[in-house]
C-alpha positions in Angstrom: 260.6 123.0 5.3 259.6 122.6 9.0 256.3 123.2 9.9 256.9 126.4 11.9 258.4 128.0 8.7 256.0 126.6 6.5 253.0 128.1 8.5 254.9 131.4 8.9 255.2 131.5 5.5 251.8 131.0 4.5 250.6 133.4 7.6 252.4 136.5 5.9 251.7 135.8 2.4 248.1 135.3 3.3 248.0 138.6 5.1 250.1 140.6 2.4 247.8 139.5 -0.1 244.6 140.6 1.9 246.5 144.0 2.6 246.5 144.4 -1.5 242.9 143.3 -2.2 241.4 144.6 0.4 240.7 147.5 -1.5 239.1 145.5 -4.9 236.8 143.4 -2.0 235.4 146.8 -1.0 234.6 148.4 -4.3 233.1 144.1 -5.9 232.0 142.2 -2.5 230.4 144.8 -0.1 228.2 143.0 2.6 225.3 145.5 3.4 224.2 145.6 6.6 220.7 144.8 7.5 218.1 144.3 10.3 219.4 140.9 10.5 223.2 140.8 10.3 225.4 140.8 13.3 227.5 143.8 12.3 226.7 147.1 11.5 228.8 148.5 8.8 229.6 147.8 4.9 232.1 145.1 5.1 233.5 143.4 2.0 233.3 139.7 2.0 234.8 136.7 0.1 238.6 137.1 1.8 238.2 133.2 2.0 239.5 132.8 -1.6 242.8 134.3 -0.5 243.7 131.5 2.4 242.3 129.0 0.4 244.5 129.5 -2.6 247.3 130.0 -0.6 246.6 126.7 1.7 246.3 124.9 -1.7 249.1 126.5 -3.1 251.4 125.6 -0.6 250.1 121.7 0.0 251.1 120.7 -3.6 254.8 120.6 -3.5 254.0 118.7 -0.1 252.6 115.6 -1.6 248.9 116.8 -0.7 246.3 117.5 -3.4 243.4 117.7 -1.1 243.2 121.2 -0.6 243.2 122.1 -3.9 240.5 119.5 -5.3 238.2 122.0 -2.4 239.1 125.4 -4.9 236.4 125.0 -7.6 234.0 124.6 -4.6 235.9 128.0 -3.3 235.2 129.3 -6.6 231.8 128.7 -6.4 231.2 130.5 -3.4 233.3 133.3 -4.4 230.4 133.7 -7.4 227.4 133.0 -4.5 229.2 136.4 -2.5 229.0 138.2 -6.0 225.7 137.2 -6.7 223.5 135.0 -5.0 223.6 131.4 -7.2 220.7 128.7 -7.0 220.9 126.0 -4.6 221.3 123.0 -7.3 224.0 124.9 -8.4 225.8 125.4 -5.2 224.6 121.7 -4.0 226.1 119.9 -7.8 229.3 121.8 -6.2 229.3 120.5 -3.2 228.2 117.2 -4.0 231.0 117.1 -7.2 233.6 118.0 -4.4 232.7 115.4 -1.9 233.2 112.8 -4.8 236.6 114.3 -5.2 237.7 114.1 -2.1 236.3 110.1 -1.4 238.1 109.5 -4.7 241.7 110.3 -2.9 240.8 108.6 0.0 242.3 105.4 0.6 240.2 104.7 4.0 236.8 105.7 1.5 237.4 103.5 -1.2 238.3 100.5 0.7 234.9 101.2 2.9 232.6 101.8 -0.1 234.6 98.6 -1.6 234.0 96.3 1.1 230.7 95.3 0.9 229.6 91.8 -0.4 228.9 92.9 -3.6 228.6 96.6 -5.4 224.7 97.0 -3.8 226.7 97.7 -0.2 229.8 99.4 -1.6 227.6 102.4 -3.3 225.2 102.8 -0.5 228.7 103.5 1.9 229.7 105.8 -0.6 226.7 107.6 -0.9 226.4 107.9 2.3 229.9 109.5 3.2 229.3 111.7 -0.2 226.2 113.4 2.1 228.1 113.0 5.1 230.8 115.0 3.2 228.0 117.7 1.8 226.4 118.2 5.2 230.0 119.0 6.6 230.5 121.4 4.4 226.5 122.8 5.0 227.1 123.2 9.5 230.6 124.9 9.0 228.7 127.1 6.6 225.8 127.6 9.0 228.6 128.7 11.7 229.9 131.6 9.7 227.9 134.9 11.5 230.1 136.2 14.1 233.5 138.1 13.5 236.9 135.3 13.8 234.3 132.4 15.1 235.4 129.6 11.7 238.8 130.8 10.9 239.4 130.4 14.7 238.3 126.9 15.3 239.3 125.9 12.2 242.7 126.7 12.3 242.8 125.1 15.7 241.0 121.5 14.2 242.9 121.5 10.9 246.1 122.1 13.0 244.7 118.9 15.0 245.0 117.1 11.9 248.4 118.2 10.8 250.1 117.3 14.4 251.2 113.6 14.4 248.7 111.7 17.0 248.4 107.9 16.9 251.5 108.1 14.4 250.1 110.0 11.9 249.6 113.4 10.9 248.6 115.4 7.6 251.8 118.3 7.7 250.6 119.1 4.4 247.7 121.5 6.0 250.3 123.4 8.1 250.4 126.4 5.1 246.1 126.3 5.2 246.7 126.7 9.5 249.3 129.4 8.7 246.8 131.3 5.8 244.0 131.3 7.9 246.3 132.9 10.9 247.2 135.6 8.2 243.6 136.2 7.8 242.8 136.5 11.6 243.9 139.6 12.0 241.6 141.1 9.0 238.6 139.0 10.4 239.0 139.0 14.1 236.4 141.9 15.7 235.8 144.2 14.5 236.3 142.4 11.1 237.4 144.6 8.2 236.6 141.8 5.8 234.4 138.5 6.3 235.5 134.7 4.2 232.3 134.5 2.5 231.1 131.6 1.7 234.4 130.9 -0.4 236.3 130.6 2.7 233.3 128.7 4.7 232.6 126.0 2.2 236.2 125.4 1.2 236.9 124.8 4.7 234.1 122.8 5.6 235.1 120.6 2.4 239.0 120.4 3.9 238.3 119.5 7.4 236.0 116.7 5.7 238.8 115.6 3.4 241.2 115.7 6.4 238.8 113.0 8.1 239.2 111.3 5.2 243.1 111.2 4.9 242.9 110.1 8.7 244.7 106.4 8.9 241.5 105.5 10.2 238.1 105.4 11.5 238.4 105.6 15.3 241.4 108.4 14.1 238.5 110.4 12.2 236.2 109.6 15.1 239.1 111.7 17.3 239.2 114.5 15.2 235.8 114.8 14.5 235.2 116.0 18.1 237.5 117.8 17.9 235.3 120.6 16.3 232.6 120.0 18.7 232.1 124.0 19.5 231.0 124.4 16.0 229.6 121.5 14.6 227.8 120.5 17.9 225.8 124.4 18.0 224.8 123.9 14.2 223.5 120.5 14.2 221.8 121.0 17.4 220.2 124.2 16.3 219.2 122.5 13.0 217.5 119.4 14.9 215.3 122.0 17.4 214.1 123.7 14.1 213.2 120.9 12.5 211.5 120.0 16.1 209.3 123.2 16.1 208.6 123.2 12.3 210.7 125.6 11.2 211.5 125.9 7.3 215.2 125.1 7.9 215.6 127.1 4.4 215.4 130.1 5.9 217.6 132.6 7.4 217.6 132.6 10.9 219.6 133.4 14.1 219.1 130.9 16.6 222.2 129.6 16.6 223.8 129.6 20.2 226.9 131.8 18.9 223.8 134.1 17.6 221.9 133.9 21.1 224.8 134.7 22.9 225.7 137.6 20.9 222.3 139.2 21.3 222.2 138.8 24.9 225.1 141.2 25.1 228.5 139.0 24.3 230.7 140.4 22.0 232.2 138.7 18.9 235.1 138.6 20.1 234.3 137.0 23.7 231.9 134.3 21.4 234.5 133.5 19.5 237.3 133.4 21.7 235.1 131.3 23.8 234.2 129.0 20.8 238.2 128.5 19.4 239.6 127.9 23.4 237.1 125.2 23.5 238.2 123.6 20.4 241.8 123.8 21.6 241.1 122.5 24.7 239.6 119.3 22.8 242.5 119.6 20.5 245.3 119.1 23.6 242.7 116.4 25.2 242.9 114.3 21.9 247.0 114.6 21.5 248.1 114.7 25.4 245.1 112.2 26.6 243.5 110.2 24.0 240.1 108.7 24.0 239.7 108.9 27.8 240.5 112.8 27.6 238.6 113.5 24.7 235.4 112.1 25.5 236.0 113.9 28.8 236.7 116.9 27.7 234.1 116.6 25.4 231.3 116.3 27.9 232.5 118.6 29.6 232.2 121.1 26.8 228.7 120.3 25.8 227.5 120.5 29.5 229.0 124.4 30.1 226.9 124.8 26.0 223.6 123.7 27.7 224.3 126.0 31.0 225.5 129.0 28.1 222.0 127.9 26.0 219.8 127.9 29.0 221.1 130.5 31.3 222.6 132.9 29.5 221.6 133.6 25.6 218.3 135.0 24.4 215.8 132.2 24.4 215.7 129.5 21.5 212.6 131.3 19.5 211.1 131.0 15.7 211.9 134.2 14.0 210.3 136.1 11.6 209.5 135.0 8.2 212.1 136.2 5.6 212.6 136.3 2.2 214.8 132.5 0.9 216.6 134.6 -1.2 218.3 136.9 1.4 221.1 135.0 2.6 223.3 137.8 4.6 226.2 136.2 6.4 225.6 134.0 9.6 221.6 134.2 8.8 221.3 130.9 7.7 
């Protein structure tokens, strides 16, 4: 099936099946609103497990088991929306996921395997195994505002799929086309939100897409890719950890956050957040390195202008509870 169809397909099965459990996420997943979530009405969550399946579903009979060694971690965050699970628990997931996905990796194993002796080997492999979990952690961390993951995401994992440097990964066309099914359900104002089932299991498939890529400098490419997103959450980590801020509590000093509380809307934050990753994306396959790395400074100049200029100052917040996790308050 051509890629076109493929996605299409996905697209409308992803958005039929949201249309038909919409209902059951209303009455089991409600996200209640409170003084510190971005939106202000009951709004199910946990819509992710739909255009996960569905991506997974979809890559199999394509050659691609990627995708689907990502559901049990899709499961887990379907039970974290229910009910709020401990961190080991959530963390032996992650961590039990990133071990699958370096296990299909051919560019992982030869790495972790080509140390002078098996001292060099495992610390390589431990190290993409937290490089892996701490993927999976920022695209988490960027889940707060209404479209702002399933945009850029779709954009970045159709990065991956296109054929650049003579490779592509066509098997994460139906996961592009799910996600575009679920737009239109999360896009602002959102009538349901991923959850962390969608969040994580993305996180996990963009890492495992690195991982498929025919190489490093290819992985390099791609990783920039998703600048927007992964550039604000690491960045907004470091300054906490800079001021002294217990990083395990909910917060909302993200720039995606700042900018919505200085009067942006979710949609302008988001729109602003997925054209940035596309622009990246057409930098990387019309231009290579030279336009990336362009584009990419470029990109992270009109972020420190945005950060310094237009949101709500960079401040500590109020202590809260570690147990209240609402969406985006990480």
């Amino acid at each position: 099936m051509a890629p076109l169809l493929l996605t299409t397909a996905a697209a409308l099965l992803s958005w039929a099946l949201l249309a038909l459990l919409l209902p059951q996420l209303r009455r089991r997943l409600p996200d209640q609103p409170n003084a510190r979530s971005s939106h202000r009405r009951i709004t199910p969550r946990g819509g992710g497990v739909v255009f996960a399946l569905v991506g997974a579903a979809f890559a199999l009979p394509l050659g691609s088991a990627m995708p689907a060694l990502c559901l049990p971690l899709a499961g887990v965050g379907l039970l974290d929306d229910r009910r709020s699970l401990s961190p080991a628990l959530r963390l032996a997931a992650q961590l039990a996921t990133a071990l699958a996905l370096l296990a299909v990796s051919p560019r992982a194993l030869a790495l972790a395997g080509g140390g002078s002796g098996a001292g060099p080997g495992l610390l390589l492999a431990a190290l993409l195994v937290l490089a892996v979990v701490a993927l999976i952690n920022l695209t988490n961390f960027m889940d707060g505002l209404d479209g702002l993951v399933a945009g850029c995401l779709a954009v970045a994992l159709a990065a991956a799929a296109m054929p650049s440097s003579g490779a592509g990964q066509p098997a994460l066309w139906p996961l592009v086309g799910a996600l575009l099914g679920f737009l239109p359900w999360n896009w602002s104002p959102a009538r349901l939100f991923m959850g962390d089932a969608g969040s994580t299991f993305l996180g996990a498939v963009f890492a495992g897409a690195l991982l498929q890529c025919p190489g490093w400098r290819e992985a390099l490419a791609l990783l920039l890719v998703a600048t927007p997103l992964l550039a604000d959450s690491t960045l907004c980590l470091l300054r906490r950890l800079r001021a002294g801020q217990p990083v395990w509590q909910a917060h909302r000093l993200h720039l995606y956050q700042r900018l919505q509380q200085a009067g942006w809307s979710h949609a302008r934050v988001a729109g602003l957040y997925t054209a940035a990753t596309a622009a990246l994306a057409l930098a990387r396959f019309v231009g290579g390195w030279p336009a990336l790395l362009a584009a990419n400074a470029a990109v992270l100049l009109f972020g420190v202008l945005l950060d310094r200029r237009v949101a709500v100052p960079f401040a500590a917040p109020p202590t809260v509870s570690a147990t209240s996790r609402p969406p985006g308050w990480r």
